[in-house]
N, C-alpha and C positions, 0 to 999 in steps of 0.2 A: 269637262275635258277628258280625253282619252287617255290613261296611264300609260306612260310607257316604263319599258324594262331598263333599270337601270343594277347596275352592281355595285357592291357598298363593301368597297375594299382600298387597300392603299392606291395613294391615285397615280402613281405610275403604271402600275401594274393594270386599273381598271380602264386605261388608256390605251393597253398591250392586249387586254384582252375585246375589248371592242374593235379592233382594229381586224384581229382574228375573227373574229364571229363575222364580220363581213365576208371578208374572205371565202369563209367560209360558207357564205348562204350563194356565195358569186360559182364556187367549186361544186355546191348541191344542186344545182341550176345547170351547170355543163354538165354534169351527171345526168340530170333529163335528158337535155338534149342528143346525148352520146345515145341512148334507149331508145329516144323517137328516132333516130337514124336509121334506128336497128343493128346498130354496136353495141353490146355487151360488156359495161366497163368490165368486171368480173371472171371470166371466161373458165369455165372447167377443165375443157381439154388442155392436154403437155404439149406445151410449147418446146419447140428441137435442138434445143442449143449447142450449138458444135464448137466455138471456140470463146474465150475470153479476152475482154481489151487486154491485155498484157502478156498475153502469148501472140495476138497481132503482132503486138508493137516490137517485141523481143526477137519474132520470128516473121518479119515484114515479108511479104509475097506480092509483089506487085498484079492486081486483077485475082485475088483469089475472091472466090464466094465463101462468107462467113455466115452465120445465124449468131444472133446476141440480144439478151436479154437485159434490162437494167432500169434504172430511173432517168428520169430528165433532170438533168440537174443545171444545165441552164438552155436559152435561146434566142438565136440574134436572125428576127424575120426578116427577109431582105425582097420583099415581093415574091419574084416566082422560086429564088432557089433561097434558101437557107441554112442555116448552121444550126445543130444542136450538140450536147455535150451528154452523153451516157455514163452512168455508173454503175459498172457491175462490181461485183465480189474483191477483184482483181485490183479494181482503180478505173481509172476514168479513158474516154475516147470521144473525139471529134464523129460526130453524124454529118455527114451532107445529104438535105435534101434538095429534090429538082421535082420542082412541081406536074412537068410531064414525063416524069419516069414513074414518081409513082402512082399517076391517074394516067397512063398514057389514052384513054380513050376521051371522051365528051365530059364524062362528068370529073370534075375536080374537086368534090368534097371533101375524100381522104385530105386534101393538103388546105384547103381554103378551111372551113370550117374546123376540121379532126385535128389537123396537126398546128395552126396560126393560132386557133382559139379557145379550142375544148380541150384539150391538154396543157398541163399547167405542171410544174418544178415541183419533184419530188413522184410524179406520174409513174407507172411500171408499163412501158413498151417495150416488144418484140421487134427487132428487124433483120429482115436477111438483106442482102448487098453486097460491093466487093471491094476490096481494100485500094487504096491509093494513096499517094502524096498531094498535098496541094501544093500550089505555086510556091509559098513560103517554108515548105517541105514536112508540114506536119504528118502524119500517119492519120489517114481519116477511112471511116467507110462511107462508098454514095449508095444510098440507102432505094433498094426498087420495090421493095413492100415493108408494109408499117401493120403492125397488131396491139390494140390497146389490150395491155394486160391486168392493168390494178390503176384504178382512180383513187389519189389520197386526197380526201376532201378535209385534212388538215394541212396546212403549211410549213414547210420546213423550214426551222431557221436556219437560213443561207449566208453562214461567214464571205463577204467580199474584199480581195485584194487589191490596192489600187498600183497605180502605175511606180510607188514608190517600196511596193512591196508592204504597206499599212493594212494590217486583216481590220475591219469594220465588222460590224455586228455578228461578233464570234461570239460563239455559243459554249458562255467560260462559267459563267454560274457552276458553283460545285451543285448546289443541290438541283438544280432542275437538271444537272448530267445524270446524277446518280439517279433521281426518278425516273427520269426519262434516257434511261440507258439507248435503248433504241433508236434516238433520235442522235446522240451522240456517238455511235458509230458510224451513224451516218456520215453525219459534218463534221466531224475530226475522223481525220486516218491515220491520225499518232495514237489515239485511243485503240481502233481496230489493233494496230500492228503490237503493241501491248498485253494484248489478250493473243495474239500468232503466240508473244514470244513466251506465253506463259504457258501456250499448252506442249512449245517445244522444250522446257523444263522440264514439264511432267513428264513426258514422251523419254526425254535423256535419263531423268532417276531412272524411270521403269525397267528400259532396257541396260541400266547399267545394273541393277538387281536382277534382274533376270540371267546377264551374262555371269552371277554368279550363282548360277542354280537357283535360287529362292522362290520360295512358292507367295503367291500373290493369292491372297486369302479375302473373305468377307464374313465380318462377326457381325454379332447387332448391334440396332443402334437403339433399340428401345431394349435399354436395362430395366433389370426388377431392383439391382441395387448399384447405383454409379460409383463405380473405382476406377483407379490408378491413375490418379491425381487428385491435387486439392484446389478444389472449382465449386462455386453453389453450382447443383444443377437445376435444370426446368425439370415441370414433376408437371406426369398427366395420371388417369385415370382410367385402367382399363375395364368398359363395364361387365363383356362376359368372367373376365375371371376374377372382378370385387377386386383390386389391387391397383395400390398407387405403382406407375411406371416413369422411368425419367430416361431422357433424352442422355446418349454417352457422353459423358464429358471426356473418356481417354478411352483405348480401345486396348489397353495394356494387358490385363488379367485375361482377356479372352486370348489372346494371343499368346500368353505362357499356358493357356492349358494346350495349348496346341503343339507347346513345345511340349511339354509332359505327354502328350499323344503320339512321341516320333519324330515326329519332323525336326530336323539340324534348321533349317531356316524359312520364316515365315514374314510376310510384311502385309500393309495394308493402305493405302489411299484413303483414308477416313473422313468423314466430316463429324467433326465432335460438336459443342454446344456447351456451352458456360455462360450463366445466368451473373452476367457482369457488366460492368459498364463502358460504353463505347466511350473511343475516342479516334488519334489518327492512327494508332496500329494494333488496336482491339476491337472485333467484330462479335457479338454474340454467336456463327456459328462460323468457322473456320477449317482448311482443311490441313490435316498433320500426316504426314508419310510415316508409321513406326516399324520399325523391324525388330525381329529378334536374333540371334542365332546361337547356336548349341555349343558347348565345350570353348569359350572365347569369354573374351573379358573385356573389362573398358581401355585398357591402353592399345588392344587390338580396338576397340571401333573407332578410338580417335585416329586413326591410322587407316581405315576405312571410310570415314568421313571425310577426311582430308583428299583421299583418292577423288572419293565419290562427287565432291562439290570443283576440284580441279575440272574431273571430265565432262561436268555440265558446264560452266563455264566456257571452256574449248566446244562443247557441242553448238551450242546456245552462243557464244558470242565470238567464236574465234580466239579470244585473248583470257589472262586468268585475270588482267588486269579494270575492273571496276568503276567505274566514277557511281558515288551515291553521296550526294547532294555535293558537298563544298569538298567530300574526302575522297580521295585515290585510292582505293583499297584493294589488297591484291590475293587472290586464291591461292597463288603458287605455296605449291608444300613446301617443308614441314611450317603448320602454327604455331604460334606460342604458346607457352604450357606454363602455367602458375597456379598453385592451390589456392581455395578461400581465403583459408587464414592469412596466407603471406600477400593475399592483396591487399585484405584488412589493414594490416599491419602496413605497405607499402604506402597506403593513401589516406590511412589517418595515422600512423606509429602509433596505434596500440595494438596489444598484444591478449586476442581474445577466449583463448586457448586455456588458464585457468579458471574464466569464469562461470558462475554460476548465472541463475533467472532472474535472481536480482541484483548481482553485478551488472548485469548484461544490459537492463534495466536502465540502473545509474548513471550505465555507458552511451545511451540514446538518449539520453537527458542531457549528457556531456556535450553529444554530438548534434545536437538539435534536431535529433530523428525523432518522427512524431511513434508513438506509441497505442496501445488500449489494453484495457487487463486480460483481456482475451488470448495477449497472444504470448502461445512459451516462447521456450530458447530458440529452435529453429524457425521462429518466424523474426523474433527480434535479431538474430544474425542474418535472417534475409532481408532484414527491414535497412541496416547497415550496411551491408554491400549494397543492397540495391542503392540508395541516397550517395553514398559517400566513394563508390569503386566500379560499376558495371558502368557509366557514363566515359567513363576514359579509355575506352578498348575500343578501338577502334579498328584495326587489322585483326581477321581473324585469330582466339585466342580460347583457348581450352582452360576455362575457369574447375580446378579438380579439388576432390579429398573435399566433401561435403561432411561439418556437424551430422551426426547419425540422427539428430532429434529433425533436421529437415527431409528427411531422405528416408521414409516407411517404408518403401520397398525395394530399398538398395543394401549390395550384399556389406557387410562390416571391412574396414580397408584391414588387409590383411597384416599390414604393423603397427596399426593403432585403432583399435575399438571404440574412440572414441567419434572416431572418422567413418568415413562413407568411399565406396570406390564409383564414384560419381563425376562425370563432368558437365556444363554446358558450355558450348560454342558461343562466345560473344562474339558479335560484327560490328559495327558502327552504332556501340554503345546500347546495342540489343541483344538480347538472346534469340538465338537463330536455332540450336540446337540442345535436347537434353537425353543423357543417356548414363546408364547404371552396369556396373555387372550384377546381373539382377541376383536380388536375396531368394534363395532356395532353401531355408531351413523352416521347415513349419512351425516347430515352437518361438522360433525368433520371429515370425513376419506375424503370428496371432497376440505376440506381447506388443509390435509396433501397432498391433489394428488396435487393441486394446487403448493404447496410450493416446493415438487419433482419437477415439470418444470420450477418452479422459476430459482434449482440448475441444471434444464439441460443446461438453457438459459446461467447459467455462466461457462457452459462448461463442468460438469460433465458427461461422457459419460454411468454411472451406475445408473445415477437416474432415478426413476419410470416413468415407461410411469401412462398416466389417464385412467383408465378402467371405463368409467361413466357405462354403463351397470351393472357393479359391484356395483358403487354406487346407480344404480335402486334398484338392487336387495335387498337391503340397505333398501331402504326406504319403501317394503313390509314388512321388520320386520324381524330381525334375532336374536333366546335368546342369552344370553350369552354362549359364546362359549369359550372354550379351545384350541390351538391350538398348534400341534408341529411336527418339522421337524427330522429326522435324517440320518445322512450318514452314508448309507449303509457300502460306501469303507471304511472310515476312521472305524467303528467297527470293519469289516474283517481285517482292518492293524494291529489295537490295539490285538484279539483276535486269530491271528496267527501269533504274533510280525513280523510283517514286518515292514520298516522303510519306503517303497519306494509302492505308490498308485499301480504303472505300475505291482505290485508282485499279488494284489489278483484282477487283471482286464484279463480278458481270452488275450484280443487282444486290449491294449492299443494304444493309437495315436501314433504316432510318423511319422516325419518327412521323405519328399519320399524319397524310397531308391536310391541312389549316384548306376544306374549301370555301371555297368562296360563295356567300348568301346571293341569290337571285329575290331581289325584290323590286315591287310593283310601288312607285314615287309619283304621287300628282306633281302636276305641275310647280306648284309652292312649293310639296314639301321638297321637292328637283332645287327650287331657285334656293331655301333656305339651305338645304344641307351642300350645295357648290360654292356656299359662300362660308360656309363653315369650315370646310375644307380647307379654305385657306391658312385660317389661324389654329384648328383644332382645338383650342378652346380661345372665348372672349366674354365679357359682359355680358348678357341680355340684352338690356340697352343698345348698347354698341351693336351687335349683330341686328335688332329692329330696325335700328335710323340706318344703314347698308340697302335696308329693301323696302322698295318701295311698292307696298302691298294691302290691302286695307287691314283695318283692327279683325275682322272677322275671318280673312284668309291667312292670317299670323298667325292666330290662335290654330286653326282646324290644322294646317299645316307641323306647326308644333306640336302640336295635340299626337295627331299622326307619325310624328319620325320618335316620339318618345315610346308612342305603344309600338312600333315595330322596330324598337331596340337601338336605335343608330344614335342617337343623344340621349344626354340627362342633364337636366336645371338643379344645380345644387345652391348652395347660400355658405357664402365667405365672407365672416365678418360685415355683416347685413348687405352685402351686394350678390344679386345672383347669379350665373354663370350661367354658361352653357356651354359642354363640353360633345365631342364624338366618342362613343361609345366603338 
């Protein structure tokens, strides 16, 4: 017998993808035929485009001539005249065709053949035509020439509406979105509009730094040694110059020597990278806005920040007022302002401020914060706010006056050394923002580098590497500086209420894709393994008396799906099995 190709994967999915594969041999077939016509699915030349559906529709002209480019995204043949639906860029628009407009001579292939059969949903056509209303007053164009632009000899999957307003086979899968981003801008335009609202974000920071003089800079991103912050980072290998390189984790230290070069004020759009692990609001590489700026401090950037997130807000949505997920949350100035401690203190009533490494310790054992010997004081205070006080903030709130042992390159709070003049922005139980009045004393920031390798030596795999360079640069003289980070994603999550990072990132990480084996199944080993399917594991026995097959095509059959992986006969308590692999 003749093998045929079968796929050896879950069987709904082997169900989905057969169904595709025709399809698609049905889509490489009018692809022929489009060639033997002498159409070019393909086409080199620029096609003219002069208007968009959504400037039609906006700006109606009764009988204007348009040119528009886009997909077929659906079609209702009605003999000689028909309806198609386009989608460009814009959003979507009503086609009419009229089968002697656009063949008006003898041959009617363009519309019989070209447009009834060989184009198919998801297609890229050109047409020029002119705009009208139909009887029921839609905004359509009647279409008097047709241009195959791009044949997709994959299928799109096409979410349908019914008359009740129920979407049917919508295309919700998180992970085949996020693989298939492409496909998911397609068929979702809440997705598209998402990504509009995320680069008018960026768009508004930009120019709200710029209206304040600040120069928009770019440092590297391949460091020789990762600072300003504590991140594992990714580490490559450069071979002309023998030397381990690693991917930024923060773009900080490059940006204070710049401030030590001059400059009153410096920022940057970065994409950093931190060798951590995903979830719904940590991406391994992410983008962070940081600035600096000269003779300012951190109660001035909270005061800036507050500006700054106000007038994106009003740019970007009209209102300062929020919805992100179940909570109302509202930009309008002033934030709330609370120190670490006194939240400490607010959300457990203790009082963390005389203790020591192993109070502090006792005190996460108290508190049922998980711990490791690894970590000092400033991480066991960050271990405690984070568990027991950063979950409750939810309206913007300026968390200040950081443990000096969390905070290496922030200046000493100026009435208590024990302190840090540090803030971050909490929003809905997240950190949205971090910033310092940055430490400019050289022998104080090379005892903090110093004390960071103290805590790598006991193991912590996030503490600072030493950038003594940085500490050079230090010691040429830097004013007092201002400094502050922010994530990018987490605003875009917050300002387009998504819950999940992977929603406002084009083409987030995610883990390789599981493909799927293509194997070659006789007939038997087809009929055994369809019936195995069912139970995924049964008796031997039991699955034998199912098929009825001789002794000799059992065996070859089984014989066969065992050497090409797909089952295994094991033995339970003297009976044998037979499971899927």
């Amino acid at each position: 017998m003749n093998p045929v190709h079968y796929l050896c994967t879950h069987k709904a999915f082997t169900m989905s993808l057969q169904e595709l594969s025709e399809q698609e041999l049905f889509r490489r077939e009018s692809l022929k035929k489009l060639r033997k016509l002498g159409i070019e699915p393909f086409p080199a030349q620029l096609y003219p485009v002069d208007a968009l559906s959504k400037e039609i529709k906006d700006n109606y002209s009764e009988g204007k001539a348009v040119c528009l480019a886009g997909r077929i995204m659906g079609k209702r043949i009605m003999g000689k005249a028909s309806f198609a639906e386009m989608q460009d860029s814009s959003g979507r628009i009503q086609l009419y065709f009229n089968r002697d407009e656009i063949c008006p001579g003898e041959d009617k292939t363009i519309y019989n053949e070209v447009f009834k059969k060989l184009l198919d949903l998801g297609d890229f056509i050109g047409i020029n035509g002119t705009v009208f209303k139909t009887q029921v007053g839609e905004i359509s164009v009647n279409v008097k020439t047709l241009t195959v632009l791009s044949k997709a000899i994959k299928p799109l999957p096409l979410p349908k509406t019914d008359s009740e307003g129920v979407i049917h086979d919508a295309f919700t899968d998180p992970e085949s979105r996020y693989r298939q981003r492409y496909v998911d801008l397609v068929v979702n335009p809440n997705v598209k509009e998402t990504f509009i609202k995320r680069s008018k974000i960026i768009s508004s920071m930009r120019n709200f730094l710029n209206s304040k003089e600040y120069l928009e800079v770019e440092t590297p991103i391949l460091q020789s040694i990762p600072g300003g912050a504590a991140a594992r980072p990714f580490v490559t290998h450069h071979n002309a110059l023998d030397i381990p390189l690693y991917l930024r984790i923060a773009n900080e230290l490059y940006l204070k020597r710049l401030i030590v070069g001059g400059f009153d004020g410096v920022y940057e759009f970065a994409k950093d990278f931190r060798n951590e692990g995903m979830d719904r609001t940590h991406n391994p590489e992410f983008t962070q806005m940081e600035i600096y700026v000269a003779y300012k401090d951190y109660i001035w950037m909270m005061e800036f920040v507050e500006e700054m997130l106000e007038t994106i807000c009003m740019d970007v949505l009209g209102t300062t007022d929020v919805q992100i997920g179940e909570n109302a949350v509202s930009f309008k100035r002033p934030f709330k302002r609370i120190s670490m401690i006194d939240s400490i203190k607010e959300h457990t009533g203790i009082d963390i401020t005389p203790m020591n490494e192993i109070e502090l310790r006792a005190t996460c054992e108290k508190l049922g914060v998980e711990t490791d010997e690894s970590m000092g004081k400033g991480k066991l205070i960050d271990e405690i706010f984070g568990e027991k006080c950063e979950g409750n903030y939810i309206q913007p709130t300026f968390i200040t006056d950081y443990p000096v042992e969390m905070s290496p390159l922030c200046k000493k709070h100026r009435d208590n050394p024990e302190l840090t003049e540090r803030f971050e922005l909490m929003v809905n139980g997240k950190e949205l923002a971090n910033a310092y009045s940055e430490l400019n004393d050289p022998i104080d920031q090379k005892e903090r580098f110093e004390e960071q390798v103290r805590l790598s030596e006991k193991g912590d795999d996030e503490a600072m590497f030493i950038d003594m360079d940085f500490v050079r640069s230090l010691e040429y003289g830097m004013p007092p500086t201002s400094g502050m980070g922010i994530g990018i994603d987490r605003l875009c999550m917050f300002l387009t209420n998504n819950s999940s990072i992977q929603e406002v990132l084009f083409f987030p990480q995610m883990r390789p894709e599981v493909k799927t084996v293509k194997l070659e199944l006789t007939e038997n080993e087809k009929a055994i393994h369809e019936e195995l399917k069912k139970v995924n594991k049964c008796e031997l026995q039991e699955l034998r008396s199912l098929l009825e097959m001789s002794n000799k095509a059992w065996d070859k059959g089984m014989k066969g799906l065992a050497k090409k992986s797909v089952l295994k006969v094991s033995k339970e308590s003297d009976v044998l099995y037979v499971e899927l692999l």
